[in-house]
C-alpha positions in Angstrom: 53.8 24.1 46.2 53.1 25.3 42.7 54.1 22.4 40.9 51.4 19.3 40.3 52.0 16.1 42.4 52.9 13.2 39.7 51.4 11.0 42.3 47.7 9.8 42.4 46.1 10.5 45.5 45.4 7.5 47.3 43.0 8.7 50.0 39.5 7.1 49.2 37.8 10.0 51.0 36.2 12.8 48.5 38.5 15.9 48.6 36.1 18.8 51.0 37.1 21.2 48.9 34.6 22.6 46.8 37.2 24.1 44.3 39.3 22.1 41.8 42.8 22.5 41.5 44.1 25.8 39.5 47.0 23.5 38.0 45.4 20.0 36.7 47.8 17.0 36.5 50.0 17.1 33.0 50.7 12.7 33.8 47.7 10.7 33.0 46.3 9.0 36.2 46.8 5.5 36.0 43.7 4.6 37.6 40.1 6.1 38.4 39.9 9.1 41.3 37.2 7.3 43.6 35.5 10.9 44.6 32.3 10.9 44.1 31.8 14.5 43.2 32.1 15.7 39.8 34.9 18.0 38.5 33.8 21.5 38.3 36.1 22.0 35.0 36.0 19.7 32.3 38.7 17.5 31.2 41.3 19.0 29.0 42.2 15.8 27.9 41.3 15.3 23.9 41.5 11.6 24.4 38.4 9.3 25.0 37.9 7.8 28.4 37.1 4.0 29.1 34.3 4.0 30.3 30.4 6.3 30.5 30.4 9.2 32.7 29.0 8.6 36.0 27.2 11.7 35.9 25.3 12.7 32.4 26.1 15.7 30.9 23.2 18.3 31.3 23.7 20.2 27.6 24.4 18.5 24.4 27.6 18.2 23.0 28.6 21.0 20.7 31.1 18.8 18.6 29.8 16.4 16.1 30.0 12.8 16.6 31.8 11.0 13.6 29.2 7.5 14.3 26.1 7.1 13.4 23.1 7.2 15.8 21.4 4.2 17.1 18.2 5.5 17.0 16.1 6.8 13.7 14.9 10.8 13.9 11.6 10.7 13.5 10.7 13.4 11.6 7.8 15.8 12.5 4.4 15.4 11.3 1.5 17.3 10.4 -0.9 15.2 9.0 -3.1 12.2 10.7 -3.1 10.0 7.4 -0.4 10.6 4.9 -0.9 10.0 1.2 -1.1 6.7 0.2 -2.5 5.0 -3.4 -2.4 1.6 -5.4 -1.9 0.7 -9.0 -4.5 -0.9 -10.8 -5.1 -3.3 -14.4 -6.7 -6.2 -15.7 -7.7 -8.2 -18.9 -4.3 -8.7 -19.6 -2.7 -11.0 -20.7 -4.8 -12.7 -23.4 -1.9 -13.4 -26.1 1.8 -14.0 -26.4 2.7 -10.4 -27.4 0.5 -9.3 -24.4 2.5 -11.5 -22.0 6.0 -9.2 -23.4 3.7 -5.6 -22.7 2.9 -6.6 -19.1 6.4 -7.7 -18.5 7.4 -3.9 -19.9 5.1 -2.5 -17.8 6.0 -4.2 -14.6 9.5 -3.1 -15.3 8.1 0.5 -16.0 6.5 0.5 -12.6 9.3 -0.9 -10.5 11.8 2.0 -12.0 8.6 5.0 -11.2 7.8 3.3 -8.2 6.8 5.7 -5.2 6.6 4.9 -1.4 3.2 5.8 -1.2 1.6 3.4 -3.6 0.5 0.0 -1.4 -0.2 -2.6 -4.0 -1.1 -3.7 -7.5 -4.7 -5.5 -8.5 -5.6 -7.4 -11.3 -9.3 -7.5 -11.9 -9.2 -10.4 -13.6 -8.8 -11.9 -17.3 -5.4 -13.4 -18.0 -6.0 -15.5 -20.9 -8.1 -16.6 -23.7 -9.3 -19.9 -22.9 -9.1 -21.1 -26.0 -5.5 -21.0 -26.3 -4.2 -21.7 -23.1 -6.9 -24.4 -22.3 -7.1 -22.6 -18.6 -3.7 -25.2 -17.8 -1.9 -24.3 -14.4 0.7 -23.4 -16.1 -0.9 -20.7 -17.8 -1.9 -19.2 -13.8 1.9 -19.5 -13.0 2.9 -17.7 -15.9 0.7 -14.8 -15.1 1.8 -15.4 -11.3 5.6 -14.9 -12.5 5.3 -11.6 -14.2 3.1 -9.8 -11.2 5.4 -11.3 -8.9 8.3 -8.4 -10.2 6.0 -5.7 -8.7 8.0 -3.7 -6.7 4.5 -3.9 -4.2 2.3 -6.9 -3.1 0.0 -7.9 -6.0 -3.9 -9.0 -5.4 -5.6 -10.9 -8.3 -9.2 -11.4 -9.1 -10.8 -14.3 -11.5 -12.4 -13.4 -14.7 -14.9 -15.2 -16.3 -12.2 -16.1 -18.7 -10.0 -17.7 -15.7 -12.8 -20.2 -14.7 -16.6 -20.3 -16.6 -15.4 -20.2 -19.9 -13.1 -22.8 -19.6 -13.3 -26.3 -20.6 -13.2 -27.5 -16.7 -14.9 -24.6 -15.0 -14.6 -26.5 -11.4 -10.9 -27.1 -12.5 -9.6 -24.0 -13.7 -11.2 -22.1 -10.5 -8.9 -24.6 -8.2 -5.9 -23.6 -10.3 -6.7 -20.0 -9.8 -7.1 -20.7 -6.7 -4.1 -22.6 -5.8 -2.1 -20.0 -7.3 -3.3 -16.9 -6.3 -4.6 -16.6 -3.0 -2.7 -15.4 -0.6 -0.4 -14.1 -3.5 0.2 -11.1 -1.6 2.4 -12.8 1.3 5.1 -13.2 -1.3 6.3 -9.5 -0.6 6.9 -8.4 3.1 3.7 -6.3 3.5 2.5 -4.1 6.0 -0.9 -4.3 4.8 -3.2 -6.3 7.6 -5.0 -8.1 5.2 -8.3 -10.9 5.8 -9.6 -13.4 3.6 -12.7 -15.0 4.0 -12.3 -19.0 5.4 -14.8 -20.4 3.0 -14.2 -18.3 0.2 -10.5 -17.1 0.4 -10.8 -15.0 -3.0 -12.8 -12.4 -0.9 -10.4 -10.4 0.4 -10.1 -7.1 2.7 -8.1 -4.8 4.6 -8.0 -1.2 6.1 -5.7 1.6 5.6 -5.4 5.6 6.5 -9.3 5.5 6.1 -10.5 3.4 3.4 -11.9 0.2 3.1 -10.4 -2.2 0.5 -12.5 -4.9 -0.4 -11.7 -7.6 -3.0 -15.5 -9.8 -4.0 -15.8 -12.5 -6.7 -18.5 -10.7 -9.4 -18.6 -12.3 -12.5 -21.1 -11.0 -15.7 -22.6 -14.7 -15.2 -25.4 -16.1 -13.5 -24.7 -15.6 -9.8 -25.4 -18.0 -7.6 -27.3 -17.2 -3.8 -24.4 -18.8 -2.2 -21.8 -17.1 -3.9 -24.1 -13.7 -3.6 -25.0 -13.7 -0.1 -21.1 -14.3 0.3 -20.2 -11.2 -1.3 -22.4 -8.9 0.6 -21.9 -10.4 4.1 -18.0 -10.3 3.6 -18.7 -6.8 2.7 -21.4 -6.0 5.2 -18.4 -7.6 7.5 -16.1 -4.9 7.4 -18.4 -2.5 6.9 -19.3 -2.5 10.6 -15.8 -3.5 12.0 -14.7 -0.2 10.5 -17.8 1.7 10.6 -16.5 4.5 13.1 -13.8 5.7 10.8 -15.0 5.3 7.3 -13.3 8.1 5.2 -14.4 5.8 1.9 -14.1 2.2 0.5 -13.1 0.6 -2.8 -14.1 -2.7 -4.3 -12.0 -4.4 -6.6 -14.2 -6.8 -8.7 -14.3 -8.2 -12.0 -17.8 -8.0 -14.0 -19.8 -5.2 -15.4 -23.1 -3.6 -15.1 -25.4 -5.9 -16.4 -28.8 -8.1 -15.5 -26.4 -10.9 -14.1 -24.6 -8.3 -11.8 -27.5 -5.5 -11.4 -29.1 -7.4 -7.8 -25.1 -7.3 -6.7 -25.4 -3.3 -6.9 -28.7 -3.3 -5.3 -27.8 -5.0 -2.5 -24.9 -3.4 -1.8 -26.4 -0.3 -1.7 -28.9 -1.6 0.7 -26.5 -2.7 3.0 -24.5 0.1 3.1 -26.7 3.0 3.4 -29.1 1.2 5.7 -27.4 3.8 7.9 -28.2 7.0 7.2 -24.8 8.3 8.2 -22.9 6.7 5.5 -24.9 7.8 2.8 -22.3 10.4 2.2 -19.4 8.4 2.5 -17.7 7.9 -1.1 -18.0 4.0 -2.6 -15.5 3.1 -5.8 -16.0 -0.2 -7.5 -13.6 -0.9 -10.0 -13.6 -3.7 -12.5 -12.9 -4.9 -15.4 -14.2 -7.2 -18.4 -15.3 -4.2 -21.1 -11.9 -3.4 -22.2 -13.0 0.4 -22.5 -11.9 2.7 -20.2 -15.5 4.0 -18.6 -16.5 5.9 -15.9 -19.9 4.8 -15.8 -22.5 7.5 -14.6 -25.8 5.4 -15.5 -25.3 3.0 -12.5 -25.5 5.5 -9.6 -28.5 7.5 -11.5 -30.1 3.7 -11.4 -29.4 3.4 -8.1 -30.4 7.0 -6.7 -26.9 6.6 -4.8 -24.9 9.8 -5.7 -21.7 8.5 -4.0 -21.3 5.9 -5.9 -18.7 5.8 -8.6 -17.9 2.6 -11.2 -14.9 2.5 -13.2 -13.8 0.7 -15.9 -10.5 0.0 -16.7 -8.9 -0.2 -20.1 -7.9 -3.7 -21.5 -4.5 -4.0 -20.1 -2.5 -4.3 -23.0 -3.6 -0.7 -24.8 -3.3 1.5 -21.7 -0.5 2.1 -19.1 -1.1 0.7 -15.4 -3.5 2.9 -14.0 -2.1 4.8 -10.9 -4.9 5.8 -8.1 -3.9 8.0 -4.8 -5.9 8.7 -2.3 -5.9 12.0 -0.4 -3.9 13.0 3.4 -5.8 14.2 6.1 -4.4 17.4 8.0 -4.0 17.4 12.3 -7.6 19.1 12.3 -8.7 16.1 10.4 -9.6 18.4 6.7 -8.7 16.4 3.7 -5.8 17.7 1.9 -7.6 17.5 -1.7 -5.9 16.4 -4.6 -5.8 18.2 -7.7 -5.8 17.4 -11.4 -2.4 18.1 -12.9 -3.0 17.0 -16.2 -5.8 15.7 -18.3 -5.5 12.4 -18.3 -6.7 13.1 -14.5 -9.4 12.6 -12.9 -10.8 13.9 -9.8 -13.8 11.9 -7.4 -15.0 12.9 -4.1 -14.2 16.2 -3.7 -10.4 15.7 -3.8 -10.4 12.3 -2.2 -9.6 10.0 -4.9 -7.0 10.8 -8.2 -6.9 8.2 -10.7 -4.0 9.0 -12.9 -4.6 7.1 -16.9 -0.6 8.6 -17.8 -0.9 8.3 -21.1 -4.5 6.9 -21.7 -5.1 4.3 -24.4 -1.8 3.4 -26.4 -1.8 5.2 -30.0 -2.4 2.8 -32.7 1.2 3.4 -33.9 2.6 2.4 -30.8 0.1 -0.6 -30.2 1.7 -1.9 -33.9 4.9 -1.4 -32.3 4.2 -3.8 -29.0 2.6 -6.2 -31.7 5.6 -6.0 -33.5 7.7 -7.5 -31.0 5.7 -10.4 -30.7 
């Protein structure tokens, strides 16, 4: 017969032949065929079945799906370490008007923000001890403005925070107390250690480079608090000696007869192996207001890849933004380039610090006063 049956077939046996039917059923079948071999035509039916195929379609679909897929694209690569970079400040802030300027520029950076940038670090400085009497509340204050940064925020102590105030011991608890382990406020990737004994050391490891946070105050050091520094450095130094592109320290103090053995052992630690002599070694800090890179230090030290950097005092110069360089599948750095001159370029392209604007103008450091 030439017309379809507009009954199901209720044999349980697979049909032998090995063609389908020229005429396909116009009545939808009320219930699943139980063959076991797969149509050789498609359905011409436009509406969805019940239940998965039990054989998976060899080709992809040709018509697009109106859902969204379950599972991310991952997009393709080329690099082994993308671009990455931090934002840096400090001495800041030391009077009411000052507090008003770092709330601004909080807000500036959460509305310029890129992905790439990890965190934010204050080198230290947030008051004048004299007016705030170095009370806790002055610590939370500061803790409440950096806590808007749109990444996790790592704090040093200044000598202002703790040895020029009234109750040195004191005032280095309420630092303490309110800053470490700041940066578990914001859901961080970065895998960062602190040091059991002395939790204001501070390190981690990303796409490279060595991040390391030591307590280095323009004072007299102590041995203690000196041999503490270099072993936490010395530390991860070693656990990461294999893949070393550079490392930064984050500190607080200056060049100066205090701080000078700090530098000297350092060096001494770190070059004791030959093969990281050429690996590049930032310290930045703070505590001289004036935006410096100082070139005497490494000429002192006969260490050519090391680089200090002074930031400006926080309230007369934008946030400083610092990237560091990607590395390409054949492992070349993709160097970065100066794009404008208040750029600067270390390391052969490694390392961009990016001033923005540089120092504030006079007339516009009247208007932040102004608003006092």
């Amino acid at each position: 017969s030439d017309r379809p049956s507009i009954q199901p077939t209720l044999s349980l046996a697979p049909s032998e032949s090995a063609r389908p039917s020229a005429k396909p059923s116009l009545d939808e079948s009320h219930k699943p065929t139980s063959s076991f071999r797969p149509s050789l035509s498609p359905s011409l039916s436009l509406a969805p079945t019940g239940a998965p195929s039990a054989q998976p379609s060899l080709a992809p679909s040709k018509v697009q799906s109106d859902q969204p897929s379950l599972l991310p694209s991952i997009p393709p690569t080329n690099v082994i370490y993308p671009k990455s970079g931090f934002y840096l400040t400090g001495d800041i802030p030391y009077a009411p008007w000052e507090e008003r300027v770092m709330s601004d520029q909080i807000g500036t950076l959460k509305a310029m923000h890129q992905g790439h940038y990890m965190f934010l670090t204050h080198v230290g400085d947030m008051q004048q001890p004299f007016r705030t009497d170095c009370a806790e509340s002055r610590y939370r204050t500061v803790r409440a403005y950096l806590g808007n940064s749109p990444v996790p925020a790592f704090v040093l102590a200044g000598d202002n925070d703790y040895v020029d105030c009234p109750n040195p011991n004191l005032a280095f608890r309420r630092y303490s107390d309110v800053f470490n382990f700041f940066e578990n406020d914001w859901n961080t990737t970065l895998s960062v250690s602190r040091d059991v004994d002395r939790p204001e050391l501070y390190a981690f490891f990303e796409y490279g480079i060595l991040y390391v946070g030591v307590h280095i105050i323009d004072t007299t050091i102590s041995n203690s608090l000196m041999n503490a520094n270099i072993d936490w450095f010395s530390q991860h130094v070693e656990l990461h000696k294999d893949n070393l592109r550079g490392v930064i320290i984050f500190g607080h103090g200056q060049r100066s007869p205090n701080t000078f053995p700090f530098f000297e052992r350092l060096k001494d630690s770190f070059v004791e192996d030959p093969r990281r002599y050429n690996i590049p070694l930032f310290y930045f800090h703070g505590d001289g207001h004036d935006w410096e890179i100082d070139t005497r230090l490494k000429n002192d030290l006969n260490w050519f890849n090391f680089n200090k950097i002074q930031v400006d005092q926080g309230a007369f110069a934008d946030i400083l933004q610092i990237e560091i360089a990607s590395v390409d599948m054949d492992g070349n750095t993709i160097a970065l380039e100066e794009e404008h001159p208040n750029q600067y370029i270390f390391a052969n392209g490694l390392l961009r610090i990016d001033r923005q604007r540089g120092r504030y103008s006079d007339e516009y450091l009247e208007q932040l006063k102004a608003r006092r």
